[in-house]
N, C-alpha and C positions, 0 to 999 in steps of 0.2 A: 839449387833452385829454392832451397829454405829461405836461402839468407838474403834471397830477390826478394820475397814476399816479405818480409818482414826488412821493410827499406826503415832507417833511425830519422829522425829529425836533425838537420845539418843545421846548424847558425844559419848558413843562405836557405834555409826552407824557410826556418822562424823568422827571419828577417821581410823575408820575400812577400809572406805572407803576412806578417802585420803592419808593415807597411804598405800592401796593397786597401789591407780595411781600413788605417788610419788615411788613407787617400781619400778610398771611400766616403768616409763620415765626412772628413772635411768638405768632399767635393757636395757631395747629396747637401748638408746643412746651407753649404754657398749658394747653390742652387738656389733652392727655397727662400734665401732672403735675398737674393737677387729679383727673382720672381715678384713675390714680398712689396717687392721697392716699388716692383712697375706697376703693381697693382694699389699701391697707397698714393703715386703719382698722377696714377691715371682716375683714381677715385677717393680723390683728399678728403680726408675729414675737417670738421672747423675745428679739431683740436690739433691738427697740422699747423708747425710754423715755418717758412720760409725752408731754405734747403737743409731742414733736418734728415730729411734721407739719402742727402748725397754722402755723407760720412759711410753711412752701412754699402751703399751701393758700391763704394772703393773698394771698401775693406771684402767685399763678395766676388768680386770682380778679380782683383789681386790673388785670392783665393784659389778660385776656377782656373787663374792664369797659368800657378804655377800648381795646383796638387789633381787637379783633370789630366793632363798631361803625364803625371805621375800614375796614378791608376791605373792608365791605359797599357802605358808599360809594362809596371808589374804584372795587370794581370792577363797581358800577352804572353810575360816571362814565365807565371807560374804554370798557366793552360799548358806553354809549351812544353815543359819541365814535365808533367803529367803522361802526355802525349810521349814522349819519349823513353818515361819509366811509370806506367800504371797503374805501381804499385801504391804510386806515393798518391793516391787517392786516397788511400788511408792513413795517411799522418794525420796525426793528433791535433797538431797543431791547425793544420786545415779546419775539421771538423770542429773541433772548439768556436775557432773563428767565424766560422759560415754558421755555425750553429747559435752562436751570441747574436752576429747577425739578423739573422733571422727575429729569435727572440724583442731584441730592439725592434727594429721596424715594426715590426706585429704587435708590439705595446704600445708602441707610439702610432699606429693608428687607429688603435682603439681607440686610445684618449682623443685622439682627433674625434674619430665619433661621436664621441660623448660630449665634446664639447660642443660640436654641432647640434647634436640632439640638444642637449641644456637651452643653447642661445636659441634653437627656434623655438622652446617651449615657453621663454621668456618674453617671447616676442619682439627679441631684440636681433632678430636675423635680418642682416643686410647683405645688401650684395657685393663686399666689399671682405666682410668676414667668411659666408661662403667663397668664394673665389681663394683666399688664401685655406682656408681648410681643405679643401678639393686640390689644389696647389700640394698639401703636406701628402694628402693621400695619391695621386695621382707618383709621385716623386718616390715616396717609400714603399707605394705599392709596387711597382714596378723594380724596386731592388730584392721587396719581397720575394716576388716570383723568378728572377734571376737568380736569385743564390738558393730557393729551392730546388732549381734544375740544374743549379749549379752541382748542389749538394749528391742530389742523382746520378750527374758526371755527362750531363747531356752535350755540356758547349766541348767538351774533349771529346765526346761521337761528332759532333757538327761544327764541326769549324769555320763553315763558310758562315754557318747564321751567326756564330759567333760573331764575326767579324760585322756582319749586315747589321746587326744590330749596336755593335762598338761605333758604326760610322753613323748611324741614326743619332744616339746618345750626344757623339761627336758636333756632330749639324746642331742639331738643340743648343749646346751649351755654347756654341761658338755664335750662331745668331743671336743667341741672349746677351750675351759679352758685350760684341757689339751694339747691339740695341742702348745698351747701358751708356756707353760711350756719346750717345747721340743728348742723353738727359742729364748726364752731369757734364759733360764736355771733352777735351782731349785734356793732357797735362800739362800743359802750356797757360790751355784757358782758366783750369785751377791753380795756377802761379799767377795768373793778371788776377782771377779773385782775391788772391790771398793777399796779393800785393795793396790791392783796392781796399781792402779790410785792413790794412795796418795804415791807408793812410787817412780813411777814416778818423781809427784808433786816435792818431799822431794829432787831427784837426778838433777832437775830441777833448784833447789833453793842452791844445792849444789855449782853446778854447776856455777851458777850467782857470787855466793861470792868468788871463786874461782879464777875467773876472773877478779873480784871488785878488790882480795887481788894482783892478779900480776898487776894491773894497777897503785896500789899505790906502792908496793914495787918493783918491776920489777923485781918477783922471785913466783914461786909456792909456797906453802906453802908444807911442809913436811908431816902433818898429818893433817886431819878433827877438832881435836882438835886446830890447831896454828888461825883457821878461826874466834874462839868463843871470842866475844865482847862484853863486859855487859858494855859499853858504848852506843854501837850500839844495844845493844840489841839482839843480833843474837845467838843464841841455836844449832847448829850440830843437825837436825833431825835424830829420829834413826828408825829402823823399827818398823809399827806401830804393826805389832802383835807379833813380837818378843822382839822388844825395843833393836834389836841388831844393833851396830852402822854399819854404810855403809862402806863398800871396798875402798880407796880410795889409789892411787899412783901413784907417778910421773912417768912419762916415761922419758922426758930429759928437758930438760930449758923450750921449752912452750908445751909442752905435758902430760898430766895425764890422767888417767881412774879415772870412780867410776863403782860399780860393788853391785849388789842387789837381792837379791834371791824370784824370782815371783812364786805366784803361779798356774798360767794360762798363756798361752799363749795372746801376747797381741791382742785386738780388733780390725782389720785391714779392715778401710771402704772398703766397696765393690766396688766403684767407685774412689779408690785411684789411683794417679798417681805415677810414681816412685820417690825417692829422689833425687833430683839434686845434683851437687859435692858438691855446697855451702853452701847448706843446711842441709849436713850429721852430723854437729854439733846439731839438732835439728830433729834427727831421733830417736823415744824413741821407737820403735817397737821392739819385746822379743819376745823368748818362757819361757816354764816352764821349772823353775829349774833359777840356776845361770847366769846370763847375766852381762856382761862387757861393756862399752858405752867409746871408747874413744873420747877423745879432745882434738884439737888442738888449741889454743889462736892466732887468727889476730892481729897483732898491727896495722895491718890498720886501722880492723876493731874498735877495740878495744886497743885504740893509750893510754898510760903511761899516769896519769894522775899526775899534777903538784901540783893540790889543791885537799885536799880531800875534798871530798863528800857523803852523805848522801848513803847507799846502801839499796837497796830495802828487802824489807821484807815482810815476809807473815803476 
């Protein structure tokens, strides 16, 4: 009966167990900047630029996708592990764990705290900054008080709450998931952005040689073809999912279009200003379907050049 109570620490205890809190942390941190996302989405700042959130909102998403999942597991595996042998309520390895636990969360809400206090004493409390601080507390309070009672041994007396509250957790992070899904798109839609952004890029670079080619000859070029250097190195990019080459033609001595077929409309920050007259050269905004970009060539700007020179390249 000794050697019951004094159960050792097994590789699958150690295991079991820190890979349930490294699930943990992952999944709770994901959480939070998922959250995070929808709360900067739905109350942009003017220092917000276009879908700078959709990046974090993947990588939170992806996150949740696979190590929530994972949590759930283990710490169905350990509870039951418990429930089975008692004893192993008092491994070490547990108590360390749930007890760091602990620690973290409880530190990291204080500071939440305090940084809330700070900002309203600053008078710089918004409602944008409350919401994500109340977001940290709400999230780590609540693992708080879980791995207190965990610590006590209450979800191995109560199994069913256990579970009642695993399926709550559960509902949360899975309508957040999806929610997510609704604001950056499915991954199909982020392959037609991406696609759209490289042919930008491509009309971009066009664009530049274009200019390079009227600055040494002091004439447009007739076709995308007269551009290609295997000197210089320079390629005519063609569309990347079609590989069909780009629209390109002159309008009159310093004017030409290129013309590119997207498949989305383009990504227009929320906090954009409009286009100045000057800058209409370097306005790449689209809908879906065919778009036309003219240009016009400044010799002020872009004054004939006497020596050639090296042209840029991707």
């Amino acid at each position: 009966m000794d050697e019951i109570k004094k159960v050792k620490v097994t590789p699958k205890d150690f295991f079991l167990w820190l890979g349930s809190m490294v699930a943990l942390y992952v999944s709770a941190v994901s959480l939070i900047l998922l959250v995070h996302q929808y709360i900067t989405y739905f109350f942009p700042s003017p220092l917000d630029y276009g879908d700078a959130y959709s990046g974090t909102f993947r990588f939170a998403i992806a996150s949740l996708i696979v190590f929530f999942p994972l949590y759930i597991v283990l710490t169905r595996m350990v509870h039951q592990d418990i429930r089975r042998v008692p004893e192993k309520k008092e491994l070490w390895v547990r108590k360390w764990l749930v007890v760091i636990t602990l620690f973290v969360a409880g530190l990291t809400i204080a500071g939440d705290l305090v940084a809330l206090v700070n900002t309203f004493l600053n008078g710089e409390l918004t409602i944008r900054f409350a919401l994500k601080a109340l977001v940290i507390f709400v999230v780590l309070g609540s693992a708080f008080w879980y791995y207190l009672e965990e610590l006590r041994g209450k979800w191995e007396r109560e199994e069913n709450n256990s579970k009642i509250i695993g399926g709550i957790v559960t509902l949360i992070v899975l309508i957040t998931v999806i929610g997510g899904f609704f604001i950056i798109g499915s991954p199909q839609s982020q392959r037609s952005i991406r696609l759209d952004q490289e042919r930008v890029y491509n009309l971009q670079n066009i664009q530049y040689q274009v200019t390079y080619y009227w600055q040494q000859k002091q004439k447009l070029p007739t076709e995308i073809a007269d551009l290609e250097d295997p000197l210089m190195g320079f390629v005519a990019p063609r569309d990347p999912e079609t590989g069909v080459m780009y629209v390109y033609e002159v309008i009159d001595a310093m004017s030409f279009k290129l013309c590119a077929d997207f498949a989305l409309p383009s990504q227009t920050p929320k906090n954009s200003v409009p286009v100045r007259a000057e800058m209409q050269n370097e306005n790449w905004q689209h809908e879906k379907g065919q778009k036309c970009f003219e240009r016009t060539i400044d010799p002020e700007l872009f004054p004939p050049s006497t020596q050639p020179s090296k042209a840029f390249m991707r």
